[in-house]
Biopython code that builds the backbone (N, CA, C, O; Angstrom):
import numpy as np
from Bio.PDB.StructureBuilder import StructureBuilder

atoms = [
    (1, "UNK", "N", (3.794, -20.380, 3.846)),
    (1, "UNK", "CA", (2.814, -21.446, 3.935)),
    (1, "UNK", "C", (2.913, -22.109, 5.307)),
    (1, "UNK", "O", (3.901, -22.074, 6.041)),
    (2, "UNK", "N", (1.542, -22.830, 5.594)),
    (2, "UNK", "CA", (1.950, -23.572, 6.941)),
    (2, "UNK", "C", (3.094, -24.436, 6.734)),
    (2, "UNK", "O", (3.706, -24.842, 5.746)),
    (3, "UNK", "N", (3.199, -24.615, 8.223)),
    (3, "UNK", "CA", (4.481, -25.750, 8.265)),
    (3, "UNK", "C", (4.136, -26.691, 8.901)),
    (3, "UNK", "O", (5.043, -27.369, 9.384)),
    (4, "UNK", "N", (2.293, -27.231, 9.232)),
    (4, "UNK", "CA", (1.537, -28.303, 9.177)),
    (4, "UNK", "C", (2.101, -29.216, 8.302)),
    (4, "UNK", "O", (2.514, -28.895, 7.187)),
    (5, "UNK", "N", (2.147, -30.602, 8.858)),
    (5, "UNK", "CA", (2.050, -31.557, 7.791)),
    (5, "UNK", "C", (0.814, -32.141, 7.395)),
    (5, "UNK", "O", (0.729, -33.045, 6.565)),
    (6, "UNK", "N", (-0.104, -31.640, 7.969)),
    (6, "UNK", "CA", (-1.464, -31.600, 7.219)),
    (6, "UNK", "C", (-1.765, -31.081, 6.070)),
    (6, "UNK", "O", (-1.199, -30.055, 5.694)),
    (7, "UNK", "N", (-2.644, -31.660, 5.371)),
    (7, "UNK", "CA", (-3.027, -30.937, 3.520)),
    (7, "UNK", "C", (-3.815, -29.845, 4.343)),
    (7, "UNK", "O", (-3.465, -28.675, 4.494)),
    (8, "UNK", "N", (-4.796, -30.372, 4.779)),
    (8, "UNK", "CA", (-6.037, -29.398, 5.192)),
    (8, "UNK", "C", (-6.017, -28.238, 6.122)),
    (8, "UNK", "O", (-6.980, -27.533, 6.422)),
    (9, "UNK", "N", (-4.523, -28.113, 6.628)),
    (9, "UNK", "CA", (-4.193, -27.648, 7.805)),
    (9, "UNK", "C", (-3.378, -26.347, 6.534)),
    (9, "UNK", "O", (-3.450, -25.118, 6.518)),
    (10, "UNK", "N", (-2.863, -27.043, 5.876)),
    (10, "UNK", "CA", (-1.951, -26.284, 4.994)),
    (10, "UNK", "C", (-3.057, -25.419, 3.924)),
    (10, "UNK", "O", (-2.917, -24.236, 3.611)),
    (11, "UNK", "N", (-3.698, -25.941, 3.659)),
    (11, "UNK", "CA", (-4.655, -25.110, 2.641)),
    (11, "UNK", "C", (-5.428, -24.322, 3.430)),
    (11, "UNK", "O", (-5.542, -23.192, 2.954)),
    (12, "UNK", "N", (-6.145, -24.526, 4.707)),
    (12, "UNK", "CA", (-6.783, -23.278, 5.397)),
    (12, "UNK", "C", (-6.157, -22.135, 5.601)),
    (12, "UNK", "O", (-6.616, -21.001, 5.466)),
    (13, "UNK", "N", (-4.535, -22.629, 6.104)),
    (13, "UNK", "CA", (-3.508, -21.171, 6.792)),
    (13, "UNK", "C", (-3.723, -20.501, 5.483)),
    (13, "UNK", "O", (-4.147, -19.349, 5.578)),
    (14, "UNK", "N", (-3.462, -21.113, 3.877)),
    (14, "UNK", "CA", (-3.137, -20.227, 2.656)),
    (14, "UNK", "C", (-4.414, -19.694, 2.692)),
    (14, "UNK", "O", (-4.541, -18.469, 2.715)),
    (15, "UNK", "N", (-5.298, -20.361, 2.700)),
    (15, "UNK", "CA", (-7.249, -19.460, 2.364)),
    (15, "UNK", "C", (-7.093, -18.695, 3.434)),
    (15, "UNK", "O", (-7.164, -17.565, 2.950)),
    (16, "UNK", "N", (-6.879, -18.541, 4.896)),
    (16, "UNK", "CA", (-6.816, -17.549, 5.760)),
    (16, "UNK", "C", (-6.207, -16.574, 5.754)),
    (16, "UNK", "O", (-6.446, -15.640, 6.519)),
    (17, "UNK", "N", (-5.052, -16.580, 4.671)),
    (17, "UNK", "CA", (-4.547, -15.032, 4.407)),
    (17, "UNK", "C", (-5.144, -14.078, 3.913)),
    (17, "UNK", "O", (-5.711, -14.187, 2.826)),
    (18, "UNK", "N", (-5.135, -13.021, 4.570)),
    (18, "UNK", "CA", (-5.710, -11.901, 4.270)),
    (18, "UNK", "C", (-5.997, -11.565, 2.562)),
    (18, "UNK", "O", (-4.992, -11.623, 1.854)),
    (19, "UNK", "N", (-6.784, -11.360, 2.159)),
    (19, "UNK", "CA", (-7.420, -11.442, 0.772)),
    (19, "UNK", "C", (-7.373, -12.462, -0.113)),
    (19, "UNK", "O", (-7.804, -12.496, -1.265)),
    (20, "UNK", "N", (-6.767, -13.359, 0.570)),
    (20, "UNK", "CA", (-6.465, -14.914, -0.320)),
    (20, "UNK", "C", (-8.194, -15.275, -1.226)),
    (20, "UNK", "O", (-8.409, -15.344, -2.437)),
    (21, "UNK", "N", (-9.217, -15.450, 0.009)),
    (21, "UNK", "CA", (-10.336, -15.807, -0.417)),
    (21, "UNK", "C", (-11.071, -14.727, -1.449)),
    (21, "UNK", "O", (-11.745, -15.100, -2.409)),
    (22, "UNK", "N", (-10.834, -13.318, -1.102)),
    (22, "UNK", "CA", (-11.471, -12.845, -2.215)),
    (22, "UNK", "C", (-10.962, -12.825, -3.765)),
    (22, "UNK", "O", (-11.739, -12.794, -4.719)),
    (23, "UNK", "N", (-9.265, -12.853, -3.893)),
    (23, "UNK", "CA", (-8.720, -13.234, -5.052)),
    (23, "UNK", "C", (-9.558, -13.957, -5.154)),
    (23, "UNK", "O", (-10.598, -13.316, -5.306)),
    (24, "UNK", "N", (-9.828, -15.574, -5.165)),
    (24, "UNK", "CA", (-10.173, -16.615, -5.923)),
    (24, "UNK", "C", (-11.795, -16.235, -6.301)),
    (24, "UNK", "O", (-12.544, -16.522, -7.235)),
    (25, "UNK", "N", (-11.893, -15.569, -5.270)),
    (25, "UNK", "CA", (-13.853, -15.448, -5.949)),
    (25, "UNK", "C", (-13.267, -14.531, -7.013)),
    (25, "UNK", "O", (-13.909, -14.755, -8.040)),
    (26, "UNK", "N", (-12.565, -13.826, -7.184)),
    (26, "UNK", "CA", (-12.549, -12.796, -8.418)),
    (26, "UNK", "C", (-11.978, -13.499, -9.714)),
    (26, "UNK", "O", (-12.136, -13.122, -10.875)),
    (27, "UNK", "N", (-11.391, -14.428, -9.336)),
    (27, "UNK", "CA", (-11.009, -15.291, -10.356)),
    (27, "UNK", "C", (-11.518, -16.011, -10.955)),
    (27, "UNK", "O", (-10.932, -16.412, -11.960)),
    (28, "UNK", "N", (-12.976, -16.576, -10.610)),
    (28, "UNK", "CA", (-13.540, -17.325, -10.520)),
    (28, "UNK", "C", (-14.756, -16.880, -12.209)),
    (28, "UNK", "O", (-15.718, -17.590, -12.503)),
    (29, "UNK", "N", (-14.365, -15.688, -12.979)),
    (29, "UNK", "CA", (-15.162, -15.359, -13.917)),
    (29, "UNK", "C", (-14.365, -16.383, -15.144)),
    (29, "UNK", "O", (-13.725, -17.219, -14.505)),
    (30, "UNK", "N", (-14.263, -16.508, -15.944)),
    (30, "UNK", "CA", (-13.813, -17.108, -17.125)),
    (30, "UNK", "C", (-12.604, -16.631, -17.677)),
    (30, "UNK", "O", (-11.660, -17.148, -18.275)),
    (31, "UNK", "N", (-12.946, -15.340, -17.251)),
    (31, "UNK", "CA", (-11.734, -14.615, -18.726)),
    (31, "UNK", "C", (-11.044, -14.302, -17.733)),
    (31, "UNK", "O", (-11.514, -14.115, -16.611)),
    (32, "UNK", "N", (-9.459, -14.180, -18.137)),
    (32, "UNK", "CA", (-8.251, -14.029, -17.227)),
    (32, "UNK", "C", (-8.684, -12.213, -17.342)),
    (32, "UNK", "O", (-9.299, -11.507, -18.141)),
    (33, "UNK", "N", (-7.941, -12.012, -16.022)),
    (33, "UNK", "CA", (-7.852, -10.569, -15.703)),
    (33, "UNK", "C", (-6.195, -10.427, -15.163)),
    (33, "UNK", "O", (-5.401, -11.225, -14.664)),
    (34, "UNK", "N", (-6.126, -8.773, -15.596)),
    (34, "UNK", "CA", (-4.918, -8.570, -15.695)),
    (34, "UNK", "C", (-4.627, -8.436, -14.186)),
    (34, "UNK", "O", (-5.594, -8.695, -13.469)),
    (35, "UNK", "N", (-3.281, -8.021, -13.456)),
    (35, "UNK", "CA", (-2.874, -7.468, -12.712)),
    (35, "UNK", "C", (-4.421, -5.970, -12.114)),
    (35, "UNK", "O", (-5.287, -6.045, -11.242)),
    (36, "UNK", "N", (-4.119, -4.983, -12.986)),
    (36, "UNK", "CA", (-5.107, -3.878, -12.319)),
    (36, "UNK", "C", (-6.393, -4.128, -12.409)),
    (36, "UNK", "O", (-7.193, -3.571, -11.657)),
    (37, "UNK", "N", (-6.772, -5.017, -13.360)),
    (37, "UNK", "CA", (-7.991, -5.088, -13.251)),
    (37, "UNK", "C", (-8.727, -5.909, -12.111)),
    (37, "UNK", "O", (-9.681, -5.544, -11.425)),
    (38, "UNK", "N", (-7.769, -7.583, -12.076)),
    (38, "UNK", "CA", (-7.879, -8.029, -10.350)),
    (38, "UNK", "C", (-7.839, -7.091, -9.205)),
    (38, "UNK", "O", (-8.637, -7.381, -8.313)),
    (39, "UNK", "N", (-7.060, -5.960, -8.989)),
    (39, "UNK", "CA", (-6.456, -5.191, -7.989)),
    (39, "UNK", "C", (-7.816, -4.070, -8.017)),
    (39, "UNK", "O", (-8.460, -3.864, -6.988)),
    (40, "UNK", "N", (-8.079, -3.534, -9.049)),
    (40, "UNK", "CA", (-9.396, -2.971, -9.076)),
    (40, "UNK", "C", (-11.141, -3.474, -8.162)),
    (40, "UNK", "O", (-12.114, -3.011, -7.567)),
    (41, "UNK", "N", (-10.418, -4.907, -8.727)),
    (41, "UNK", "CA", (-11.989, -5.757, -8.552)),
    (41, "UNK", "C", (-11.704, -5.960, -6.675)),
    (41, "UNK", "O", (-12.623, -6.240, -5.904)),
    (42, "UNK", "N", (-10.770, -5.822, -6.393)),
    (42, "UNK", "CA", (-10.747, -5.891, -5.371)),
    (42, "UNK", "C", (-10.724, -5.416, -3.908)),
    (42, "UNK", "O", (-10.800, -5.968, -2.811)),
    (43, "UNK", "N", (-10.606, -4.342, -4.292)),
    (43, "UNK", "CA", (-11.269, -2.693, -3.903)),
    (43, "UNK", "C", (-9.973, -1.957, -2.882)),
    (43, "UNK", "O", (-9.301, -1.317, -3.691)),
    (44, "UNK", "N", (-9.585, -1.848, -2.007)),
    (44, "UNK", "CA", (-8.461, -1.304, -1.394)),
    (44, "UNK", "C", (-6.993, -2.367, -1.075)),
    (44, "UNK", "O", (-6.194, -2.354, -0.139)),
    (45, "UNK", "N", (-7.071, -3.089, -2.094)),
    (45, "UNK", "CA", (-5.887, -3.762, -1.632)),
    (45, "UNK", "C", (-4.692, -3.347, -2.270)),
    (45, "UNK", "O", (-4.612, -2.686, -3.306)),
    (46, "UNK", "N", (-3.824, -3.759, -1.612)),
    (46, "UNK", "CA", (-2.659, -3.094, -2.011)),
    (46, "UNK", "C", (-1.752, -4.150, -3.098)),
    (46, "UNK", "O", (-1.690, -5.379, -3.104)),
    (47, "UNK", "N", (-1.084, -3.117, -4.003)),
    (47, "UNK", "CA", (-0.170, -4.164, -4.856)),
    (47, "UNK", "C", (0.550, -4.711, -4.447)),
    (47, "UNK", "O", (0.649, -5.720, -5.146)),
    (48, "UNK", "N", (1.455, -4.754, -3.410)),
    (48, "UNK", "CA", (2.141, -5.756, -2.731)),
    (48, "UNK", "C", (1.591, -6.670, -2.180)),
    (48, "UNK", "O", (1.931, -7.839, -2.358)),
    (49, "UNK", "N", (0.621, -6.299, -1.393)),
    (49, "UNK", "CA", (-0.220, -7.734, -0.907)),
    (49, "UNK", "C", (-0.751, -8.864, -1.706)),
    (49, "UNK", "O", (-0.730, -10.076, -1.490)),
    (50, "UNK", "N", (-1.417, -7.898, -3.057)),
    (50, "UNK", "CA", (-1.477, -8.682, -4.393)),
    (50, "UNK", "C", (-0.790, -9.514, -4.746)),
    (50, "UNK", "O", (-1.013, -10.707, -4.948)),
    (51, "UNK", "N", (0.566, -8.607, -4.892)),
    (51, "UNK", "CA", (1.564, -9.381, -5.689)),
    (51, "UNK", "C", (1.707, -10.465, -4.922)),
    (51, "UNK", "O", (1.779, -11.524, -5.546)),
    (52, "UNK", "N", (1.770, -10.521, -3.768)),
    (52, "UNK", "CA", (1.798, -11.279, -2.473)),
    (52, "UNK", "C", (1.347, -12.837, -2.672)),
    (52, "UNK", "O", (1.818, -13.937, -2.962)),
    (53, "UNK", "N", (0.247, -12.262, -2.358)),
    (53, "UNK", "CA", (-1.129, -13.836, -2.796)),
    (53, "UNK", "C", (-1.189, -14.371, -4.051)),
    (53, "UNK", "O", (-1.407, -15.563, -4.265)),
    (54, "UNK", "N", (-0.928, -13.200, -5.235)),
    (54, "UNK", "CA", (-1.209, -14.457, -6.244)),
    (54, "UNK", "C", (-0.006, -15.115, -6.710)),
    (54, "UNK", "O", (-0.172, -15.990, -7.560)),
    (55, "UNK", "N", (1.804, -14.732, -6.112)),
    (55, "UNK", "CA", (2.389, -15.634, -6.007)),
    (55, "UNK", "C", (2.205, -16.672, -4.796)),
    (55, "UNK", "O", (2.838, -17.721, -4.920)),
    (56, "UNK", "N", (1.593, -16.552, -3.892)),
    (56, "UNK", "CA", (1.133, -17.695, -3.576)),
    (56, "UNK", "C", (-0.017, -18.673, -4.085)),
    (56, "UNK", "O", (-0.069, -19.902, -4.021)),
    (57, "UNK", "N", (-0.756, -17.924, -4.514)),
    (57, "UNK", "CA", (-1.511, -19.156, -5.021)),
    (57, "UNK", "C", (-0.927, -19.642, -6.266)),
    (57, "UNK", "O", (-1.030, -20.862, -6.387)),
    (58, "UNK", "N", (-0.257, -18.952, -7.367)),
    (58, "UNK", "CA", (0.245, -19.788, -8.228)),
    (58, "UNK", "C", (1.434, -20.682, -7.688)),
    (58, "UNK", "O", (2.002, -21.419, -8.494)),
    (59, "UNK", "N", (1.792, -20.658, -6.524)),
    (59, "UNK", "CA", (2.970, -21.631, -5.801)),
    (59, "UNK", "C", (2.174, -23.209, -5.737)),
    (59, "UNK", "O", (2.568, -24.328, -6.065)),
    (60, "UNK", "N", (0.907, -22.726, -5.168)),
    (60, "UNK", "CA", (0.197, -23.739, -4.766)),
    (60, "UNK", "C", (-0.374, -24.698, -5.822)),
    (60, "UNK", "O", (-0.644, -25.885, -5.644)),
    (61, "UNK", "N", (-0.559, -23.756, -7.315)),
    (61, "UNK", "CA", (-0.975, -24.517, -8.364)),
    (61, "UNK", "C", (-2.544, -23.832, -8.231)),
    (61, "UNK", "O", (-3.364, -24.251, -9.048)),
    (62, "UNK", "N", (-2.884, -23.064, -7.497)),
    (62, "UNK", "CA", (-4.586, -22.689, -7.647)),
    (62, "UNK", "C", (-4.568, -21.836, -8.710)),
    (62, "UNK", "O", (-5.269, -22.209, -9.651)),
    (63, "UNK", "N", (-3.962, -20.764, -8.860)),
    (63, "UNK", "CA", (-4.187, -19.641, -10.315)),
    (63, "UNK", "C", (-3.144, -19.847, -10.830)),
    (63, "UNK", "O", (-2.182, -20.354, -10.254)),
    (64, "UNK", "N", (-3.175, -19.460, -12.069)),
    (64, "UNK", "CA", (-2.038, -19.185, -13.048)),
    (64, "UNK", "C", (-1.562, -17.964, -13.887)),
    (64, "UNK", "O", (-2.469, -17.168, -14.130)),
    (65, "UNK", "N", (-0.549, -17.698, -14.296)),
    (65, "UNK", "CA", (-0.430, -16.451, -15.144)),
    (65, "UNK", "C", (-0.024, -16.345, -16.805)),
    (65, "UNK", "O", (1.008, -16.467, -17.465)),
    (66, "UNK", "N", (-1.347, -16.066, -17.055)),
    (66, "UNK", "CA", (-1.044, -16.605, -18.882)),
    (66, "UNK", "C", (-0.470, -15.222, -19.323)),
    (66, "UNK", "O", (-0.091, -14.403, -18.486)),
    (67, "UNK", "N", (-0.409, -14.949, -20.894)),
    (67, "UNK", "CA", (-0.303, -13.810, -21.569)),
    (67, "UNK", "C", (-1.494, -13.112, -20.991)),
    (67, "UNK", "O", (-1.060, -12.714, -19.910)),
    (68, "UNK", "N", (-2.657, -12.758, -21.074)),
    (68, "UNK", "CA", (-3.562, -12.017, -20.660)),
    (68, "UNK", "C", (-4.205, -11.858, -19.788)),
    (68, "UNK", "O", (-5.341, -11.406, -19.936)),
    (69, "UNK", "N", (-3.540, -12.280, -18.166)),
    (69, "UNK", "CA", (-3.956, -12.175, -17.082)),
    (69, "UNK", "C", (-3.625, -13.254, -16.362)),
    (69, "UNK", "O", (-2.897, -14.211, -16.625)),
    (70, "UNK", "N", (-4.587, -12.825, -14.923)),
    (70, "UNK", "CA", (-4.363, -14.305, -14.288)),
    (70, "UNK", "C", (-5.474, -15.057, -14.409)),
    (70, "UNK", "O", (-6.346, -14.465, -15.045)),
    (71, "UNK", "N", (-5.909, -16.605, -13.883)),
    (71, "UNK", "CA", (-6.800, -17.359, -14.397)),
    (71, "UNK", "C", (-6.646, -17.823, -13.397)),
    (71, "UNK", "O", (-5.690, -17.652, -12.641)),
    (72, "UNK", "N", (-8.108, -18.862, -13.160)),
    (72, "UNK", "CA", (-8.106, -20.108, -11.407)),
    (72, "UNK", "C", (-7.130, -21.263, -12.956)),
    (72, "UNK", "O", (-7.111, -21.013, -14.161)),
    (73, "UNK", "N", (-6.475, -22.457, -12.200)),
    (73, "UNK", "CA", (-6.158, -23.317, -12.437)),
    (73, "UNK", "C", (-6.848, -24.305, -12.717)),
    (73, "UNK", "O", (-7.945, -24.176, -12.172)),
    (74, "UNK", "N", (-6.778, -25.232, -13.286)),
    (74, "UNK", "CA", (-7.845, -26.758, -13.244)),
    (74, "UNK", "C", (-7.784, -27.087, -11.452)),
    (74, "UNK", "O", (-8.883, -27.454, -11.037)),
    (75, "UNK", "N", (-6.967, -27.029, -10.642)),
    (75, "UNK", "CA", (-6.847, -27.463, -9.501)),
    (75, "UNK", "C", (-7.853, -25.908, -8.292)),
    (75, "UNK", "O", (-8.638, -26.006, -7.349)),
    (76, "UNK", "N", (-7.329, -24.850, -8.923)),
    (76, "UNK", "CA", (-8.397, -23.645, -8.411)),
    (76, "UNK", "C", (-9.264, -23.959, -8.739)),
    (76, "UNK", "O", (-10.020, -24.094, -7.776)),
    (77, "UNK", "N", (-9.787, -24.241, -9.766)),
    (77, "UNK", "CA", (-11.405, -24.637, -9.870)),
    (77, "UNK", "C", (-11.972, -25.100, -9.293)),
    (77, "UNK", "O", (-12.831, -24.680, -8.518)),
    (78, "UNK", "N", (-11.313, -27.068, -9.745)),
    (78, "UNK", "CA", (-11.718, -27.371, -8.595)),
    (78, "UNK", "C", (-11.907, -27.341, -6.879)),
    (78, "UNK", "O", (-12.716, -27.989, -6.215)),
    (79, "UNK", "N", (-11.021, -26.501, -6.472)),
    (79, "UNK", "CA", (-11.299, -26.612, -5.217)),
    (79, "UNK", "C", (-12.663, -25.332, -4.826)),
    (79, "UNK", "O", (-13.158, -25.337, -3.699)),
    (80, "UNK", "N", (-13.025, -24.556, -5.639)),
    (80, "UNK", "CA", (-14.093, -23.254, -5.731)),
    (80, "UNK", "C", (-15.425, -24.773, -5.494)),
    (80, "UNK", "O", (-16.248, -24.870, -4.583)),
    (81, "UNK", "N", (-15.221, -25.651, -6.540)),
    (81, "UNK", "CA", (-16.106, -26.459, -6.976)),
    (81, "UNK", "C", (-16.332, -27.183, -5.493)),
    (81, "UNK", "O", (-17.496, -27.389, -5.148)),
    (82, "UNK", "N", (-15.422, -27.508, -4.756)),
    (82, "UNK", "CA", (-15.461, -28.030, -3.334)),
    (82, "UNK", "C", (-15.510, -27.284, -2.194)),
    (82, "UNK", "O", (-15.413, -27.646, -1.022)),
    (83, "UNK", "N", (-15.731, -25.791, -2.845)),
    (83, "UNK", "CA", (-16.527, -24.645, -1.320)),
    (83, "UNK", "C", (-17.735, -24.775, -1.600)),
    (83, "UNK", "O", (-18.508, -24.420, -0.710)),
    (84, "UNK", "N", (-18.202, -25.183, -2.585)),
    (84, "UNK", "CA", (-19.179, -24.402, -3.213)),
    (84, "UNK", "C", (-20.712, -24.981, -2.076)),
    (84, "UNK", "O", (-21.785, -24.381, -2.009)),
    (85, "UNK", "N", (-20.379, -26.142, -1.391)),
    (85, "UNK", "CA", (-21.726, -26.298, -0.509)),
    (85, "UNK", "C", (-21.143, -25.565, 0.660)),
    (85, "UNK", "O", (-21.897, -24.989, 1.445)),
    (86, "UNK", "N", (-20.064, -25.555, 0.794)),
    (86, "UNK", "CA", (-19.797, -24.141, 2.293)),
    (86, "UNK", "C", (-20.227, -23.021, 2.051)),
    (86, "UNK", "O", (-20.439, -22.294, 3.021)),
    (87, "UNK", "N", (-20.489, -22.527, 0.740)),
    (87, "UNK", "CA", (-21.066, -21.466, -0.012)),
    (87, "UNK", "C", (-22.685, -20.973, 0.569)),
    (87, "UNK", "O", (-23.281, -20.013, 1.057)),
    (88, "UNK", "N", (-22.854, -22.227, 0.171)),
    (88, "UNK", "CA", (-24.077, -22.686, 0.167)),
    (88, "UNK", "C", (-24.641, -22.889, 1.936)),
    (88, "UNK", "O", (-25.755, -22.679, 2.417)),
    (89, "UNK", "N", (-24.066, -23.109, 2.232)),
    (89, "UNK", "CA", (-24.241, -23.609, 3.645)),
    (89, "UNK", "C", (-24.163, -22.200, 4.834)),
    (89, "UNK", "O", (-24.636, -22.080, 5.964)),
    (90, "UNK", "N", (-23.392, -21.323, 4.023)),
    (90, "UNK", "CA", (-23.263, -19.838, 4.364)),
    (90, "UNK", "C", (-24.156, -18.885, 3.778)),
    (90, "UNK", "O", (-24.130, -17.772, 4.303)),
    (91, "UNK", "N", (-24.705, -19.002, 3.105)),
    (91, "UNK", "CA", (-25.964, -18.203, 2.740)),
    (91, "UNK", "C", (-27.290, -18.679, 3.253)),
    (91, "UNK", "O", (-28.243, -17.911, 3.117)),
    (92, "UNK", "N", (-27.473, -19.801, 3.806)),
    (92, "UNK", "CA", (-28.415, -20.113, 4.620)),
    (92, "UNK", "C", (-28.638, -19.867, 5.881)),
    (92, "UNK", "O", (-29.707, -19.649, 6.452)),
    (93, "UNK", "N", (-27.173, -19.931, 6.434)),
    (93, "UNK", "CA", (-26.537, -19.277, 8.007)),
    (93, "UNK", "C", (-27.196, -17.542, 7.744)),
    (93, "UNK", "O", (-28.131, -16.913, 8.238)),
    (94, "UNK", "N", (-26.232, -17.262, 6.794)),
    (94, "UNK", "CA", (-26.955, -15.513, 6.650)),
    (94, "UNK", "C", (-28.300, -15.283, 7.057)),
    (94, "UNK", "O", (-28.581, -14.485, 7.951)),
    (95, "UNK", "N", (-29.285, -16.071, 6.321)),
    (95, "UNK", "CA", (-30.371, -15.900, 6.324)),
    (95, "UNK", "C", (-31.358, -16.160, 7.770)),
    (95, "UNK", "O", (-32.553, -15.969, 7.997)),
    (96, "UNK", "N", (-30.295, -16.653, 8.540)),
    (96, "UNK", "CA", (-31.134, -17.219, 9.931)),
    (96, "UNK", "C", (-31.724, -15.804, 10.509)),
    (96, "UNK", "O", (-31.433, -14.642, 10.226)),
    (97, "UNK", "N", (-32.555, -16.294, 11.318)),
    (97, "UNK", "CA", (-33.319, -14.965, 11.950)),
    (97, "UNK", "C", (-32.313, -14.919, 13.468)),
    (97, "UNK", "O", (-31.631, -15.673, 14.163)),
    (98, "UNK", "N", (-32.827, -13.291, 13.393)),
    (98, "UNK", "CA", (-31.426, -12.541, 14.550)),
    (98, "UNK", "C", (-32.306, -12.879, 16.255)),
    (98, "UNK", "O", (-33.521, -13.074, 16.216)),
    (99, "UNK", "N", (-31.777, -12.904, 17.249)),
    (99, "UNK", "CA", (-32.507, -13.756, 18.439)),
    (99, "UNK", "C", (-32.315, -12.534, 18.893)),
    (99, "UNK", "O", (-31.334, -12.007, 18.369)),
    (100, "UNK", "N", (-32.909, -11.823, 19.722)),
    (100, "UNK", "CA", (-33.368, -10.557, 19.934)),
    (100, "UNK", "C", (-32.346, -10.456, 21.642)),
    (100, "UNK", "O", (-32.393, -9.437, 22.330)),
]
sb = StructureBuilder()
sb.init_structure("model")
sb.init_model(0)
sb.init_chain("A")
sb.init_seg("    ")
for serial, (resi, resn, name, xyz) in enumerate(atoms, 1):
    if name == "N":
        sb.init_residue(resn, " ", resi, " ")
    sb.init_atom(name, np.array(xyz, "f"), 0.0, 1.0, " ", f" {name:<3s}", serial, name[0])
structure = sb.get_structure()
């Protein structure tokens, strides 16, 4: 993790790790998913890297690991719930027209 004493400084370095952000969008369905089935949904990543991130994010308190998979947290949620106009704000960027 960073070694910022910033929150915001500290939560970007963790979202900037390499597949950090797509875990949580995959998490982001309702029903917990297992180990392969996350690792599946996620297309060439590797199980160590896996294993990697989602002990970090459960360090952080964003996912968790029940009997039947992993799950976002009340605190993962919410923070999905607080991209969600960067989301938004990035699909509008997409959409800009290309300047020749």
């Amino acid at each position: 993790m960073s070694s910022s004493p910033k929150p915001i400084h500290q939560l970007l370095d963790l979202l900037g790790r390499r597949w950090a952000l797509r875990i949580l969008w995959k998490l982001h369905a309702d029903e917990a998913m297992t180990f392969r089935a996350l690792q599946g949904r996620c297309g060439d990543m590797s199980a160590s890297v896996l294993n990697d991130r989602l002990a970090e994010l459960r360090e952080a308190g964003i996912a968790d690991r029940r009997p039947d998979g992993y799950v976002l947290s009340r605190r993962g949620s919410a923070l999905l719930d607080a991209l969600a106009p960067m989301e938004a704000w990035a699909k509008r960027w997409a959409r800009r027209p290309t300047r020749p």
